[in-house]
C-alpha positions in Angstrom: -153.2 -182.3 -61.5 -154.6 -184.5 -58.7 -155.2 -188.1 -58.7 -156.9 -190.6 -56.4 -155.3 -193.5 -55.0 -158.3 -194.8 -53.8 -158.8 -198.6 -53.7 -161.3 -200.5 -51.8 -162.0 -202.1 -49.3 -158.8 -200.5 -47.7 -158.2 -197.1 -48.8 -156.0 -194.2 -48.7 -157.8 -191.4 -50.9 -155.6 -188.1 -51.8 -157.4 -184.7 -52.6 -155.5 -181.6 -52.9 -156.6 -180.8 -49.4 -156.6 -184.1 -47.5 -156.1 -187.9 -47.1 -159.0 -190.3 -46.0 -157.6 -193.6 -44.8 -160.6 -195.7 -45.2 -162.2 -199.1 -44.3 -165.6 -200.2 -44.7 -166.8 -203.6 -44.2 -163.2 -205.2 -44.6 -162.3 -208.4 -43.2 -159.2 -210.5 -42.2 -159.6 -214.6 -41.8 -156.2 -215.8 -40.3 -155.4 -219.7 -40.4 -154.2 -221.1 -37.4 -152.1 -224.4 -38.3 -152.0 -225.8 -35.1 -155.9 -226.5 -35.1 -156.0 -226.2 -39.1 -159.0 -223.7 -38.9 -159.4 -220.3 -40.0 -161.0 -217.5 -38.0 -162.2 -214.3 -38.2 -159.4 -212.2 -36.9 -161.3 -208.4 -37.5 -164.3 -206.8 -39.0 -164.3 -203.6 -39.5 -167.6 -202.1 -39.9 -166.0 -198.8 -40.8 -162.7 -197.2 -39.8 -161.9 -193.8 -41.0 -159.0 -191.4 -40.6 -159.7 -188.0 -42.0 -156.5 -185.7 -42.4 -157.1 -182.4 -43.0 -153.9 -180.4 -42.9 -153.9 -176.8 -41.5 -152.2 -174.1 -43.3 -152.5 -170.6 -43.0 -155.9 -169.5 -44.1 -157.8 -173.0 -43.1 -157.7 -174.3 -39.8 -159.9 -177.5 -40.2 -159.7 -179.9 -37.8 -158.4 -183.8 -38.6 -160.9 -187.0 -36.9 -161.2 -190.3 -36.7 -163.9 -192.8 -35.9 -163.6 -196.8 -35.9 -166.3 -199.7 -34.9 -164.8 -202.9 -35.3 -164.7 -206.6 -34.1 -161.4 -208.2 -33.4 -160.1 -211.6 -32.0 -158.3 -211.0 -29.1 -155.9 -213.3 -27.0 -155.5 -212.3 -23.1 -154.9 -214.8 -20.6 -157.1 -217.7 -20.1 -159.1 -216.4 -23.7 -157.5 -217.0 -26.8 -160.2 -216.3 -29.3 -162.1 -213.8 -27.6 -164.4 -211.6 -29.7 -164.0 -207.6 -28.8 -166.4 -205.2 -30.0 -164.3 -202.1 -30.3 -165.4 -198.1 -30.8 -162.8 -195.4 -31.3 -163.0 -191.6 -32.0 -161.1 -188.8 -31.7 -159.8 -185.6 -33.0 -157.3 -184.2 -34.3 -154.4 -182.2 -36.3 -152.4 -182.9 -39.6 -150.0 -180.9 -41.3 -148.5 -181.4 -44.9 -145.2 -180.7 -46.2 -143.7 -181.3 -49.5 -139.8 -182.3 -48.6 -139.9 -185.6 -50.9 -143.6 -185.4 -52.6 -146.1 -185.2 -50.3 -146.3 -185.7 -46.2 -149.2 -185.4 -43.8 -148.2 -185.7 -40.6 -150.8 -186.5 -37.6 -151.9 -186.5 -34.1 -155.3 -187.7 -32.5 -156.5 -187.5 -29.2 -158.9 -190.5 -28.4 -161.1 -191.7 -26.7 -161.6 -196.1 -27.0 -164.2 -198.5 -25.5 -164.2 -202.4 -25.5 -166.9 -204.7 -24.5 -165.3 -208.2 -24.5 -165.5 -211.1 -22.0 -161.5 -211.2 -22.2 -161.9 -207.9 -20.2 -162.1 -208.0 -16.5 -166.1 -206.4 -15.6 -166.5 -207.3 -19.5 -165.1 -203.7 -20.9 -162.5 -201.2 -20.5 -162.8 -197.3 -21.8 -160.0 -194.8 -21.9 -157.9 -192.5 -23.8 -154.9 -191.8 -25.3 -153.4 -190.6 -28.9 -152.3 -191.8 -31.9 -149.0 -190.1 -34.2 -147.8 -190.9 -37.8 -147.6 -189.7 -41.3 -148.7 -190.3 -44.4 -146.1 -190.4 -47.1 -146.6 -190.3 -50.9 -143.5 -191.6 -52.5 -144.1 -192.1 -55.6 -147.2 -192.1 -58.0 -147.9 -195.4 -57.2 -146.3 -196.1 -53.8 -147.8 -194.4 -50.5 -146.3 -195.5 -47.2 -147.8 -195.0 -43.6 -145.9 -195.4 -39.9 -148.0 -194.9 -36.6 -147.9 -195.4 -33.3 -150.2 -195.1 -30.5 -150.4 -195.6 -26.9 -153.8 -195.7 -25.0 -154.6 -196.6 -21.3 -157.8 -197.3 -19.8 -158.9 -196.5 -16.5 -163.0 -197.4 -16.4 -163.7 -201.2 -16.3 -160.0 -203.1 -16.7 -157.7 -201.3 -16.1 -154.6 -201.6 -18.6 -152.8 -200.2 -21.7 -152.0 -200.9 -25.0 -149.5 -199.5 -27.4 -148.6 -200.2 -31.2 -146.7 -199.4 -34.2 -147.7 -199.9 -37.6 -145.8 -199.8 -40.7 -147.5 -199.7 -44.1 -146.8 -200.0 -47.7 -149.2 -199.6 -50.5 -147.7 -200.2 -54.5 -150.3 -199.9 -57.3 -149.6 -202.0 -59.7 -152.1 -201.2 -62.1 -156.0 -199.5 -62.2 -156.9 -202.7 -60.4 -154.3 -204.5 -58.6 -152.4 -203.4 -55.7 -150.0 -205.1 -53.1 -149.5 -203.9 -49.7 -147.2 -204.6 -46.9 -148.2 -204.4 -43.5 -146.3 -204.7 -40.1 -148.1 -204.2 -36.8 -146.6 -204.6 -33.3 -148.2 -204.4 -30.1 -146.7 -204.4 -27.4 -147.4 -207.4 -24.7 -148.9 -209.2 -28.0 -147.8 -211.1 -30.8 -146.6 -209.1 -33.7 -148.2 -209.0 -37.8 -146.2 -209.2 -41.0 -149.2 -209.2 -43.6 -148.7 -209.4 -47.8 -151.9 -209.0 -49.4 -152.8 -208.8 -53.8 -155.9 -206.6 -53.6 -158.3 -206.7 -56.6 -160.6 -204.3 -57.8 -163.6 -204.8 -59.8 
């Protein structure tokens, strides 16, 4: 039998055939003591990862698509708004060795508009790999890492590693771990009670 781990506004949704990772409309405020203000550190509008592993009789193919808004901090621009679109496609394959794996790779293709930006934007490409790990009923763990470089508008690169840990506590509480480091950036530790009603 099935189940779904699903749990807005950040999901991670098992079928038997796939995983969705899922954000729609989510936002993160961060405080920033120095200044004792919170801001608006990213909106996402909708972020999905769709994994689709491939077995023998099925080859359908994994994608993602993201459009969100982000606080970024470059040079002389601390709290620079970026207006962020990413897609791409891709492959995921699932094995059973502790419960249940998908492992993933996109190719991708990501724009920015942002006055932090030299010429205001940068577009490029790159790829994104990870898995998915279901370790328990109740305890589903993700670890990615992704590398793109841009070569229209500025030209630069980015790369980062996430880290992920989802426990359900019950039908409607969860608590999740998150750890994000970027490389020429400041790094994330994130502990977060979600709620569901």
């Amino acid at each position: 039998m099935k189940r779904s781990i699903c749990a807005p506004p950040t999901m991670i949704c098992w079928t038997p055939k796939s995983a969705i990772l899922l954000e729609f409309l989510a936002a993160k405020l961060r405080h920033y003591e120095k200044h004792n203000q919170f801001r608006l550190e990213r909106l996402a509008v909708v972020d999905i990862i769709s994994l689709s592993p491939m077995d023998s009789l099925f080859k359908r193919p994994s994608w993602k698509v993201g459009l969100t808004w982000e606080t970024v901090r470059r040079g002389g621009c601390r709290y620079c708004g970026n207006l962020n679109f990413n897609v791409g496609p891709g492959i995921a394959v699932e094995t059973r060795w502790l419960r249940r794996e998908v492992y993933f790779a996109f190719a991708e293709l990501d724009a920015n508009y942002s006055h932090a930006f030299e010429e205001n934007h940068r577009v490029g490409g790159g790829g994104t790999v990870g898995v998915v790990v279901d370790l328990t009923e109740r305890w589903t763990s993700l670890l990615s890492a992704t590398y793109l470089r841009y070569a229209l508008g500025e030209h630069s690169d980015n790369t980062k590693y996430t880290f992920q840990q989802r426990y359900t506590l019950s039908k409607d509480w969860a608590i999740r771990l998150e750890l994000n480091h970027f490389e020429r950036r400041d790094n994330e530790v994130m502990v977060t009670m979600q709620a569901y009603f």
